[in-house]
C-alpha positions as CSV (number, residue, x, y, z in Angstrom):
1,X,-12.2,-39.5,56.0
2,X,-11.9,-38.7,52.3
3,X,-13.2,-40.9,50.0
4,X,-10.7,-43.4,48.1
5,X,-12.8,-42.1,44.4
6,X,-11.6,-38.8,45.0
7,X,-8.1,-39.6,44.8
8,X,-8.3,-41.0,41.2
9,X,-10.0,-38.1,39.9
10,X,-7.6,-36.0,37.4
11,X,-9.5,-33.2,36.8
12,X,-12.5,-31.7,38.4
13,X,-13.3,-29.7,35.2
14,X,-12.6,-25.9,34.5
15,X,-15.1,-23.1,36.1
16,X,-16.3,-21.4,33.4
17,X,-15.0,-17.6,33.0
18,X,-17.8,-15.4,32.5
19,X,-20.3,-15.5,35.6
20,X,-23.4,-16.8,33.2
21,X,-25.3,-16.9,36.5
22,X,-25.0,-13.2,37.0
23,X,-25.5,-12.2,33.6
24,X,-29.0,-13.9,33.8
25,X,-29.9,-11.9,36.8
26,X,-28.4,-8.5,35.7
27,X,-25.3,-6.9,36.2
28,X,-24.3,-4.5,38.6
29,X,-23.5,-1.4,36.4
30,X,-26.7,-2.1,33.8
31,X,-30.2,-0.9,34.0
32,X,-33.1,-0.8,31.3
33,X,-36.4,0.4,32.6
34,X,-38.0,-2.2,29.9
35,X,-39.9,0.9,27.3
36,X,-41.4,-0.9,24.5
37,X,-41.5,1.5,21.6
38,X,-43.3,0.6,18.5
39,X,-40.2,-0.7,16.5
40,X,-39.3,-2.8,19.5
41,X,-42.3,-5.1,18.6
42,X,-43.3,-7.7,16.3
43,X,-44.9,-7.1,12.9
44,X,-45.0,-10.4,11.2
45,X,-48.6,-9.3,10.3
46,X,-47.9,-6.1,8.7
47,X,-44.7,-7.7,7.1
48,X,-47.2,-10.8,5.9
49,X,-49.5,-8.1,4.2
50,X,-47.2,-6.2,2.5
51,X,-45.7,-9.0,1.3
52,X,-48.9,-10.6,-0.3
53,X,-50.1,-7.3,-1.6
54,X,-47.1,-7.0,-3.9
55,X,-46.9,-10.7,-5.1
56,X,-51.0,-9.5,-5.7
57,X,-50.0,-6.8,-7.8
58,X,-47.3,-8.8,-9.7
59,X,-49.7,-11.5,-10.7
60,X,-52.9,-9.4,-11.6
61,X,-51.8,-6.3,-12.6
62,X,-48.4,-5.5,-13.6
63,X,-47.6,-6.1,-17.3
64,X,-45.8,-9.4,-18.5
65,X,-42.4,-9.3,-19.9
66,X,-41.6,-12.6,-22.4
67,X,-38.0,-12.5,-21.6
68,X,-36.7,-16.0,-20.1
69,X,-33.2,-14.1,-18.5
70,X,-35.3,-10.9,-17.4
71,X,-37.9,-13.5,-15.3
72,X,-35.7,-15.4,-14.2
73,X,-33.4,-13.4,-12.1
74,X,-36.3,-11.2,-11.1
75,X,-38.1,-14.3,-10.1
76,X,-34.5,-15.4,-8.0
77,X,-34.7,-11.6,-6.3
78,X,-38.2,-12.2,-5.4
79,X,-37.2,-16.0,-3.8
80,X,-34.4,-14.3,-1.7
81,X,-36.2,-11.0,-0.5
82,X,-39.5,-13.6,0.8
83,X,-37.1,-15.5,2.7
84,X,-35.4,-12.6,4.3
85,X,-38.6,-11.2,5.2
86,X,-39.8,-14.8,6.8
87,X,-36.3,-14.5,8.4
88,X,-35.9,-11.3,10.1
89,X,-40.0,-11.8,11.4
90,X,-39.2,-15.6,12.4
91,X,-36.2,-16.5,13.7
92,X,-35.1,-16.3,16.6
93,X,-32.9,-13.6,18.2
94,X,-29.5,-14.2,19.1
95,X,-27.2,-12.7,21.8
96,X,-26.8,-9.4,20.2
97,X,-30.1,-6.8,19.9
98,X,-28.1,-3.6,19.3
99,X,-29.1,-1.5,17.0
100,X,-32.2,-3.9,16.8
101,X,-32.5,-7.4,16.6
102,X,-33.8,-7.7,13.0
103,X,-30.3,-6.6,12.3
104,X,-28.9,-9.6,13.3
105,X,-31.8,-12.0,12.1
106,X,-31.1,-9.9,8.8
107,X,-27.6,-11.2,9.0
108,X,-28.4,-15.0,10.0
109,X,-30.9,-15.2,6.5
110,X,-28.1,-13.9,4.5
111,X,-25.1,-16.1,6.2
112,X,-28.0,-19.4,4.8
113,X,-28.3,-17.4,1.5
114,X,-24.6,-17.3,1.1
115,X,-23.8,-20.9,2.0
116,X,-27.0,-21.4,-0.6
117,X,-25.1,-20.1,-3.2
118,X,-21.7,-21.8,-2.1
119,X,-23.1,-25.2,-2.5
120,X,-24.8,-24.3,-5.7
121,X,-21.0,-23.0,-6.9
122,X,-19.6,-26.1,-5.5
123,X,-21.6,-28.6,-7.8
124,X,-20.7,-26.3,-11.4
125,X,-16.9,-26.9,-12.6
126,X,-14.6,-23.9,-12.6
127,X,-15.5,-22.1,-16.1
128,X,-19.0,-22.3,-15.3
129,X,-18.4,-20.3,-12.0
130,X,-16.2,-18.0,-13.1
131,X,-18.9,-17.3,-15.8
132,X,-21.9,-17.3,-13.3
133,X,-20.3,-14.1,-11.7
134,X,-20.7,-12.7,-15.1
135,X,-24.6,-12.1,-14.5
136,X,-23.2,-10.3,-11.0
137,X,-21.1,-8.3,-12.8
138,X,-20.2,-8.2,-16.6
139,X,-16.8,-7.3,-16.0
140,X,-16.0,-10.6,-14.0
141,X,-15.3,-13.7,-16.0
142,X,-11.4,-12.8,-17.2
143,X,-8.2,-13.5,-16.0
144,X,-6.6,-11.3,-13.5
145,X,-2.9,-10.3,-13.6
146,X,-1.5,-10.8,-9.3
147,X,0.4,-8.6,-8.0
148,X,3.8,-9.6,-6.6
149,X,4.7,-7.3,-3.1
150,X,8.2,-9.2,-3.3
151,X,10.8,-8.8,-5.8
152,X,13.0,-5.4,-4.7
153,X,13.4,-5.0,-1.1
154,X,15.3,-2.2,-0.3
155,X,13.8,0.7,1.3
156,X,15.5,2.8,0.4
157,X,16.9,2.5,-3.6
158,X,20.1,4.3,-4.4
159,X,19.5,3.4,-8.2
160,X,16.2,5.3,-8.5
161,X,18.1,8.6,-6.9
162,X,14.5,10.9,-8.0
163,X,12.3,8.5,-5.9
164,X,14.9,6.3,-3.9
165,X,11.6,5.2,-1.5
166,X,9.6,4.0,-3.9
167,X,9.6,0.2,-3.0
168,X,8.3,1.6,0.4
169,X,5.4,3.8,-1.3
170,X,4.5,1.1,-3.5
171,X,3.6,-1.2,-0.8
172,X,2.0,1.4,1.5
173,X,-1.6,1.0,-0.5
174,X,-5.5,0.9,0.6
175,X,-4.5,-2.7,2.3
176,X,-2.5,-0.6,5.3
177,X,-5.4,0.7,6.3
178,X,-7.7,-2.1,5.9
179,X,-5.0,-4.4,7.5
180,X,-5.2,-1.9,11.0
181,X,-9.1,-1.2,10.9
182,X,-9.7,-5.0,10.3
183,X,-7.3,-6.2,13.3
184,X,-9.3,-3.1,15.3
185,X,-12.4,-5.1,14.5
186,X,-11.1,-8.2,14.8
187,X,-9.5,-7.4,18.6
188,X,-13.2,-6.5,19.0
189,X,-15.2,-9.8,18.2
190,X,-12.3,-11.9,19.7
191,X,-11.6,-9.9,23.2
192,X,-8.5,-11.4,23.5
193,X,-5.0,-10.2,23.5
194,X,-3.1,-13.5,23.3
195,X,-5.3,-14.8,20.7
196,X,-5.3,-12.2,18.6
197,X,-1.6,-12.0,18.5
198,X,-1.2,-15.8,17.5
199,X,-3.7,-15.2,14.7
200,X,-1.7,-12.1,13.5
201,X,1.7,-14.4,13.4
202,X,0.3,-17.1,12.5
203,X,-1.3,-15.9,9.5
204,X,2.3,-14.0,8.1
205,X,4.2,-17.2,9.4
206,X,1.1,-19.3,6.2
207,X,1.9,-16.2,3.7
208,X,5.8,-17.1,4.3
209,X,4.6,-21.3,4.3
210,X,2.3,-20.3,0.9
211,X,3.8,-18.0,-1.4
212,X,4.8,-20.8,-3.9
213,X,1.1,-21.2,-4.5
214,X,-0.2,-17.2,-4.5
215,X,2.3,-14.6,-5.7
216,X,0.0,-12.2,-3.8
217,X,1.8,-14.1,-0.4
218,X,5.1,-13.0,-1.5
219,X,6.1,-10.0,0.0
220,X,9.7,-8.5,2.0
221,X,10.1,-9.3,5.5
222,X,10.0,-6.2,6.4
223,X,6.3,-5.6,4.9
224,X,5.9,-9.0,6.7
225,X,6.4,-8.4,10.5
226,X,7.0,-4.7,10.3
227,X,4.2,-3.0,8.7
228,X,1.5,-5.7,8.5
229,X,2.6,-7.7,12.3
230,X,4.3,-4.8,14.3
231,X,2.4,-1.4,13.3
232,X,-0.7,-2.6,11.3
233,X,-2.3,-5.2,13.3
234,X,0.4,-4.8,16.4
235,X,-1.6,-1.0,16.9
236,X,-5.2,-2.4,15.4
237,X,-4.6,-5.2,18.3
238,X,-3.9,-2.7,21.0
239,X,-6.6,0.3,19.6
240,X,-8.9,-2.8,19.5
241,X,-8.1,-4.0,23.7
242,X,-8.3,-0.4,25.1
243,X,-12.0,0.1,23.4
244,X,-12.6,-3.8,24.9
245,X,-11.7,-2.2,28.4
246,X,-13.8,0.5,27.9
247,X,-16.6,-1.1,27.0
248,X,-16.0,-3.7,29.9
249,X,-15.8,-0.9,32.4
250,X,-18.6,1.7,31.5
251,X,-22.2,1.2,33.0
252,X,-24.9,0.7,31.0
253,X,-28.3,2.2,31.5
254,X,-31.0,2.4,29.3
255,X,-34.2,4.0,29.5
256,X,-36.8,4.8,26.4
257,X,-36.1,7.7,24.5
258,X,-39.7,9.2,25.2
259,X,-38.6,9.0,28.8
260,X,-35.6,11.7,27.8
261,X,-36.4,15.2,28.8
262,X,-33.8,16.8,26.3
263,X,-33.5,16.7,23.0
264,X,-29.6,17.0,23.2
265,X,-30.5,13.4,25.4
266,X,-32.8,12.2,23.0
267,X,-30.2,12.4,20.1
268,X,-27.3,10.8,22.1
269,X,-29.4,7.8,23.0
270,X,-30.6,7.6,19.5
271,X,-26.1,7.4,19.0
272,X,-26.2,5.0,21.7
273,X,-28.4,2.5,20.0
274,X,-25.6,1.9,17.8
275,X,-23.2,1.1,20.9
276,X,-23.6,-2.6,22.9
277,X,-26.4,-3.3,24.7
278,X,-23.8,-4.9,27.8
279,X,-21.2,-6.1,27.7
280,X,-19.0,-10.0,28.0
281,X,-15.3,-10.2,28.8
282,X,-13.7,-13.3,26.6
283,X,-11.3,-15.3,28.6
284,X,-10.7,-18.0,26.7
285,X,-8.7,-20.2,29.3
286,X,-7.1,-22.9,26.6
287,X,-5.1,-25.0,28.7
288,X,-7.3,-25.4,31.1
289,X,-9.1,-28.7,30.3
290,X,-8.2,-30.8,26.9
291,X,-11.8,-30.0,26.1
292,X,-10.9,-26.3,25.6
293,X,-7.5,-27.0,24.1
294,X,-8.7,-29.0,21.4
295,X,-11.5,-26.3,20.2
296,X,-9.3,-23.8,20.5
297,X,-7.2,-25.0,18.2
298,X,-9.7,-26.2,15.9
299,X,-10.9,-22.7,16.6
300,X,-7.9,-21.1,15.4
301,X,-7.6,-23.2,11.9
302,X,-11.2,-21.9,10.8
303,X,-10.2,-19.0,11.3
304,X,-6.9,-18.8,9.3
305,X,-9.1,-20.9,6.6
306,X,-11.3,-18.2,6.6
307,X,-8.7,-15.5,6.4
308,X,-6.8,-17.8,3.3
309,X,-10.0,-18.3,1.8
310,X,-9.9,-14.8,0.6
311,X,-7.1,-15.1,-0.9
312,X,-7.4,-18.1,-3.3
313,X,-11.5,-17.2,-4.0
314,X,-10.4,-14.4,-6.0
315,X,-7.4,-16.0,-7.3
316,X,-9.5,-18.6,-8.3
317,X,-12.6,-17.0,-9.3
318,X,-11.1,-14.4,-11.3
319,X,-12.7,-11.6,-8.7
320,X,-10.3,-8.5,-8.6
321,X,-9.8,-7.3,-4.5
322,X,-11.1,-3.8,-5.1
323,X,-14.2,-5.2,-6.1
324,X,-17.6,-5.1,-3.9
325,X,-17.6,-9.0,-4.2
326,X,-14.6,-9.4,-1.9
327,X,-15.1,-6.2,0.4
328,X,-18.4,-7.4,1.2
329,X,-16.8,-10.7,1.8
330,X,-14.6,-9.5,4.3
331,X,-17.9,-7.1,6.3
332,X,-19.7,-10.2,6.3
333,X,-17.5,-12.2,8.3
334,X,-16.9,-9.0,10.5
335,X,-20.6,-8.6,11.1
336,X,-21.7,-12.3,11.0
337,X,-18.4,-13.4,13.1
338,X,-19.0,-11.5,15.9
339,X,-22.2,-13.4,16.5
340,X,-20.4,-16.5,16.2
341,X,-17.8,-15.1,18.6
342,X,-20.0,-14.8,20.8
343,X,-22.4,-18.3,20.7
344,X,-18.5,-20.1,20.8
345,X,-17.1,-18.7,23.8
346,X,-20.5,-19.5,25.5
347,X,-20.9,-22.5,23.9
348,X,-17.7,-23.3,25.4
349,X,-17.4,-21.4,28.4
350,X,-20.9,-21.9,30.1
351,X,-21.8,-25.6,31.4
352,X,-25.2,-25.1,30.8
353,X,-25.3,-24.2,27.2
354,X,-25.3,-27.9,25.4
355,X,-26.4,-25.9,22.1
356,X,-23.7,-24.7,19.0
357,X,-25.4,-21.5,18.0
358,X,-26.9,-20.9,14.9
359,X,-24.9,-18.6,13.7
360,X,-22.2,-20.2,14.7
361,X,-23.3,-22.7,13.0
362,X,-23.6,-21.8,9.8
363,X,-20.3,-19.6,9.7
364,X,-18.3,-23.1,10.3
365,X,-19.9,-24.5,7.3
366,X,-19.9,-21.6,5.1
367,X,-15.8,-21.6,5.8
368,X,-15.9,-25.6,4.7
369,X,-17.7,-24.9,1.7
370,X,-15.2,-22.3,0.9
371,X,-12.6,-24.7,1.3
372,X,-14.1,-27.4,-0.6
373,X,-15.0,-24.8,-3.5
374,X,-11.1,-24.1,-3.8
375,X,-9.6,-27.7,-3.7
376,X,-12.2,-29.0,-6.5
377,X,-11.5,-25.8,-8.6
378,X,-8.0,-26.0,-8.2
379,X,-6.2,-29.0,-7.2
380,X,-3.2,-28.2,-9.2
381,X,-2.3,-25.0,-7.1
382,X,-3.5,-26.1,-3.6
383,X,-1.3,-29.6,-3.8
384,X,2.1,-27.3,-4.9
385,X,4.7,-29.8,-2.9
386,X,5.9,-27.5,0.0
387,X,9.8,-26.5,0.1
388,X,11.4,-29.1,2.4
389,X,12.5,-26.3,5.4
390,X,8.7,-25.3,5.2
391,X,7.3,-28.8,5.5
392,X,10.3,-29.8,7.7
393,X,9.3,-26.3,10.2
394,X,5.1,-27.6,10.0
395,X,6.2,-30.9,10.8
396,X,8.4,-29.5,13.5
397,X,5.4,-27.7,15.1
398,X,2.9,-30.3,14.8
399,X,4.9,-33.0,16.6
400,X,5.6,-30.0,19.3
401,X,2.1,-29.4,19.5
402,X,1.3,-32.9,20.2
403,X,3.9,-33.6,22.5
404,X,3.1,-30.5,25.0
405,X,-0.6,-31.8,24.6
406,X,0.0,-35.3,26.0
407,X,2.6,-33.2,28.5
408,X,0.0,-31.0,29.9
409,X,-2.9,-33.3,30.0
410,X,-1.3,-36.4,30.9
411,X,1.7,-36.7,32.2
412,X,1.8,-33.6,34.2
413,X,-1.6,-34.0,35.7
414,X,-0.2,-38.0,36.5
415,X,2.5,-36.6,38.0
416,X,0.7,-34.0,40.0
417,X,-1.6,-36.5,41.1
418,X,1.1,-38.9,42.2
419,X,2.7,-36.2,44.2
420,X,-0.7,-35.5,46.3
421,X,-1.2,-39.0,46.9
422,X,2.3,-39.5,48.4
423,X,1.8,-36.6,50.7
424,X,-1.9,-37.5,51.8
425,X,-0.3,-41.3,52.5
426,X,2.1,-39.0,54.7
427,X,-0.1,-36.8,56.9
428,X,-2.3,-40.0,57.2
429,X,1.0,-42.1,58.8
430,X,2.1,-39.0,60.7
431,X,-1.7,-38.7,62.5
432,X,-1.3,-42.6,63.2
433,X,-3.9,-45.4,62.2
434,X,-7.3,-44.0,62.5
435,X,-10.0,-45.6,64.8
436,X,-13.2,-45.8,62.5
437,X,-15.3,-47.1,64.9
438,X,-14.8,-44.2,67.8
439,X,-15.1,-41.8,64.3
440,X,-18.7,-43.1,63.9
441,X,-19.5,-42.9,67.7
442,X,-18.6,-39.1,67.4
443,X,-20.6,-38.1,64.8
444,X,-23.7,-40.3,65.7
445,X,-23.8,-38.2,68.7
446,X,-22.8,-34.9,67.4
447,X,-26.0,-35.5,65.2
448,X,-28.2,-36.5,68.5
449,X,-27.0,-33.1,70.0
């Protein structure tokens, strides 16, 4: 007989979708025959010594300088180079160890360095900041004129008849390319298809909600969903799932490079250090438990806040976007991202991980300082009131959003529940009342046997 307790239970909790259990024990189509090499071990001694030997030398034998600006910044270089060096020799690794994993320690110390900085931003006013980029880079510091991608949008301009394209070549700058490289990237760290096509429209559908607060946001539709969401990131998208399959499908052997007969081999596994050590399919499963719902959409606004937060920095900081400032922004979150890809989807995915990861980590409060750092430098652009169809259409979609939630989770699994119940109680009537005592008898003697 089934037991009453089973009936009332809802939801017996989503299997995960990567086979955690196999990847511990080694897959199939991957082999490494274990070489240790010499920069595939730990040198936190030699990294100690060389360390000490120049702070030695500084103090006893390199000449003073009496220049307060000079020693300080040198001093602040010196502070941030011994930490990454106690960083990349210390910390732990984290899923990824391709090319090496002092890569990606390398990248954990300067995701803390850059939050570091972010709260120290956070606590000056907004003329102080702007003028603390100064010692970055003299040429920071001064207003910068936006550039609007709206006004004309014809295609094709009978007025100008010597260039009657010209709205189209003025929009087709360094941004096209970035815009399909980055959604190649992107399609990368998230291994999704579905989710990276939300995140595409979603992001034009907040340029369309915003672009009474950036001018940068206001562009023609047809630079909207045809160049940037059909052929930039539409193509980036699908370049970025057929190298996801491919990764996903080839084997992956490794043996030490010393064990290489060939020096042709020796130089392609020296190229294959650079490639993924193994690989993990993403499937994100969102509907399948609220649990997994709820994160993915608290999932999906950190990453549009990261993606705005571009945006308004510079516009706020005065930081131009050809400038090294906001194109190493933008590798950072690449690089460090795809670590935090990865920690998330286990983090959600695998029942026995009840750890966030670090980098994880520390990429959800570097984008929350980035937020904070725009509303407290400027209030007056970020409250702009909305135009009533926009905030009518995001009250629209919230209240849809909330009413398929409590649909899905609730009242469907109610329903579904109810349903089973009714045609349990049936089979049960149809099979007549059942004798629980002869039951017993049977099995006490099928046990004997």
């Amino acid at each position: 007989m089934e037991s009453e307790s089973s009936d009332l239970e809802l939801d017996d909790g989503p299997r995960p979708a990567h086979d955690w259990t196999a990847e511990k024990k080694g897959h199939k189509q991957f082999f490494d025959d274990g070489t240790m090499s010499f920069f595939w071990r730990a040198h936190t001694v030699t990294v100690l010594v060389i360390m000490l030997a120049v702070l030695f030398y500084v103090a006893l034998f390199e000449e003073q300088r009496h220049s307060f600006d000079y020693n300080t910044k040198r001093g602040l270089v010196a502070c941030i180079f011994v930490f990454l060096m106690f960083g990349v020799t210390q910390t732990p690794d984290g899923p990824f160890i391709r090319p090496h994993p002092v890569v990606w320690r390398l990248v954990l110390c300067v995701s803390v360095l850059y939050e570091i900085a972010l709260i120290f931003i956070l606590f000056q006013d907004v003329d102080d900041a702007r003028q603390l980029l100064r010692h970055v880079d003299p040429s920071l510091g001064r207003p910068l004129p936006d550039k609007d991608y709206g006004g004309n949008c014809l295609i094709y301009d009978p007025e100008v008849p010597e260039d009657p394209f010209h709205n189209f070549k003025d929009k087709m700058d360094g941004f096209v390319t970035t815009h399909f490289f980055g959604w190649w990237l992107k399609t990368l760290i998230l291994r999704d298809y579905w989710l990276c096509m939300v995140l595409s429209i979603m992001f034009e559908v907040l340029e369309y909600t915003l672009e009474h607060q950036l001018p940068n946001f206001s562009e023609c539709w047809w630079d909207h969903w045809i160049m940037d969401a059909l052929l930039c990131n539409g193509l980036g998208i699908y370049l970025g799932m057929r190298t996801c399959e491919y990764l996903s499908m080839k084997p992956y052997r490794w043996s030490g490079m010393w064990n290489i007969p060939t020096y042709k081999g020796k130089l392609w596994r020296i190229a294959l250090q650079f490639s993924p050590y193994s690989w993990t399919d993403f499937d994100w499963r969102p509907t399948d438990s609220l649990k997994r719902w709820l994160a993915m959409l608290a999932f999906i606004a950190m990453f549009l806040l990261a993606e705005l937060g571009t945006f308004y920095l510079k516009f706020i900081l005065w930081i131009p976007p050809p400038h090294f400032l906001c194109l190493g922004r933008l590798v950072f979150f690449l690089v460090a991202g795809g670590v935090a890809m990865r920690e998330t989807f286990e983090f959600l995915d695998n029942p026995k991980c009840k750890k966030f990861g670090q980098q994880a980590w520390i990429i959800s409060a570097i984008i929350v300082t980035e937020v904070l750092i725009v509303l407290k430098f400027d209030w007056e652009t970020v409250t702009k009131p909305f135009p009533p169809h926009v905030a009518l259409f995001w009250i629209l979609g919230a209240l849809a959003i909330l009413i398929w939630t409590i649909w899905h989770f609730y009242v469907k699994r109610l329903w579904n529940w109810h349903v089973k119940r009714i045609i349990r109680d049936k089979k049960r009537l149809s099979n007549g009342p059942v004798d629980v005592y002869a039951t017993r008898v049977r099995a006490n003697k099928t046990k004997k046997q």
